[in-house]
C-alpha positions in Angstrom: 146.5 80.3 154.5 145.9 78.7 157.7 148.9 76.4 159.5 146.4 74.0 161.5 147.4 71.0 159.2 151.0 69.5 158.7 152.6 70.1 155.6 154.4 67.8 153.7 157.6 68.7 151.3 159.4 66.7 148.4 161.2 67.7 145.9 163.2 66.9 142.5 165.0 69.0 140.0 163.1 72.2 139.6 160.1 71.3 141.6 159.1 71.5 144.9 155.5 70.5 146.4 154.4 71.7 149.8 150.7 69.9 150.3 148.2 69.7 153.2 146.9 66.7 152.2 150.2 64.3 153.0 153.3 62.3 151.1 151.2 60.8 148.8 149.4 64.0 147.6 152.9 66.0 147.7 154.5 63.2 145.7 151.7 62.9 143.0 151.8 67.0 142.3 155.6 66.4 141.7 155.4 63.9 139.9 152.5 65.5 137.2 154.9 68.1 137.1 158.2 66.5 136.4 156.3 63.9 133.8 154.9 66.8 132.3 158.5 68.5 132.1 160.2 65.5 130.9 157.5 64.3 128.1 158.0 68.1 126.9 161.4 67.7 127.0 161.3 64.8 125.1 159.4 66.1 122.3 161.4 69.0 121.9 165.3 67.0 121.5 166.2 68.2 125.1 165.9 65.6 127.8 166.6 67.7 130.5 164.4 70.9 130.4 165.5 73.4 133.8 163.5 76.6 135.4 165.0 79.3 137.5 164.1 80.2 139.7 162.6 76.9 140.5 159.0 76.2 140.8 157.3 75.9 144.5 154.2 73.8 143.8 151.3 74.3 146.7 148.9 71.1 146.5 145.5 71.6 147.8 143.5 68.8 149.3 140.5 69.1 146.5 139.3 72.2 144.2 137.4 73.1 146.9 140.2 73.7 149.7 141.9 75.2 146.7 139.4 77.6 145.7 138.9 78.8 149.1 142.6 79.8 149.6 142.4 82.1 147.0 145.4 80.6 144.9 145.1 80.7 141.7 147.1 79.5 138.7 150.9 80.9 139.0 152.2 83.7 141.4 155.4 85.0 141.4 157.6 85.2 144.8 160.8 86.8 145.8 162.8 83.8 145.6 161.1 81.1 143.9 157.8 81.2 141.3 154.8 79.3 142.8 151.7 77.5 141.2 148.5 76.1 143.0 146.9 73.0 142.1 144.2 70.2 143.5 145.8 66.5 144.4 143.2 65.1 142.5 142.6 65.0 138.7 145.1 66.4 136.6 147.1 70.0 135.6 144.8 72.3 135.1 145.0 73.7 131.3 145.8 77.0 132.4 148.5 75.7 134.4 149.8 73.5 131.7 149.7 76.6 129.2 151.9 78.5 131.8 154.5 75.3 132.5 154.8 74.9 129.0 155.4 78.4 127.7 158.0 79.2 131.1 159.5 75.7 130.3 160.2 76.6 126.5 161.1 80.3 127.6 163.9 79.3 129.5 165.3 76.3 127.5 165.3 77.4 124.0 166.8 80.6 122.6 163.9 80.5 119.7 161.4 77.8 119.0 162.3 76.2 115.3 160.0 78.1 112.6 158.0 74.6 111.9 157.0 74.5 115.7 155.4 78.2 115.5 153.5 77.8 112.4 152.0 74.3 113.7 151.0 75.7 117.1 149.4 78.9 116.0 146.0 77.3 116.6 145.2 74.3 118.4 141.8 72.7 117.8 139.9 72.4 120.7 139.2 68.7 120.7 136.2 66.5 121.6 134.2 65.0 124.7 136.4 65.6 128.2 139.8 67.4 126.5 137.4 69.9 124.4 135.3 70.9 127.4 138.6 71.0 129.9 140.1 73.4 126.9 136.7 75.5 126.7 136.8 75.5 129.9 140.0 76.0 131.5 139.7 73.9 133.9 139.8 69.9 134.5 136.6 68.2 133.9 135.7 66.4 136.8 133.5 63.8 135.5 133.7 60.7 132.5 129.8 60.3 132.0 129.2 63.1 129.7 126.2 61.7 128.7 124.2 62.4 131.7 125.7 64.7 133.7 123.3 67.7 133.6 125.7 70.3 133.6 127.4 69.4 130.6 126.0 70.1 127.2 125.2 66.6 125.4 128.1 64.5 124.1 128.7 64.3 120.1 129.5 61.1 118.8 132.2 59.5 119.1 133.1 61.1 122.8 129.7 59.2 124.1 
């Protein structure tokens, strides 16, 4: 990665963000992350879900910047585990699948029996959360309708 831009670093609990892109962009990757870990958390009965080692989060500037660097998705490191992601739009699926699934790994000895047999498949979904799914990746536009790269909208996601 090239150093000519200044990089910017925050930090809270198990997450840290380095981003190119300045405060504002470091702050909003941490904070999709820690909502994303607490809202989990939530759901689960335990408030306060923990990683070790703790999660070095690299924010890119746009998908493009991103895509260019080469980072993709989660890499581990000697010290700490790092993921990539864009300042703009939200978590990747990919990278919410991996959150998730390090998130319960470390914080539950099991997951409850019910929990398993609910999440054995997971429906795609309709309009922009069924193509991010079918996808893997976020979709970056609301106009379904007309955008000639997606496939036409079904009711009701029009």
């Amino acid at each position: 990665m090239q150093a000519d831009g200044q990089w910017i670093r925050a930090r809270l609990g198990g997450f840290e963000t380095i981003s190119d892109d300045g405060r504002k962009a470091a702050i909003q990757g941490l904070s999709q992350f820690e909502q994303f870990r607490h809202v989990l958390g939530v759901a689960m009965g335990k408030a306060d879900l923990s990683l070790d080692p703790p999660v070095r989060i690299l924010v890119f500037k746009d998908l493009k910047e991103l895509a260019a660097q080469g980072c993709k998705g989660w890499q581990e490191g000697r010290d700490k585990v790092m993921a990539c992601t864009a300042a703009e739009g939200q978590l990747p699926p990919a990278l919410t699948r991996e959150l998730t699934r390090r998130l319960l790994e470390a914080n539950f000895a099991s997951l409850p029996a019910p929990v398993v047999e609910k999440t054995r498949f997971i429906p795609r979904g309709k309009g922009m959360a069924g193509l991010a799914w079918e996808r893997d990746r976020v979709v970056s536009t609301c106009n379904l309708k007309t955008d000639p790269n997606q496939p036409p909208a079904q009711p009701p996601s029009q």
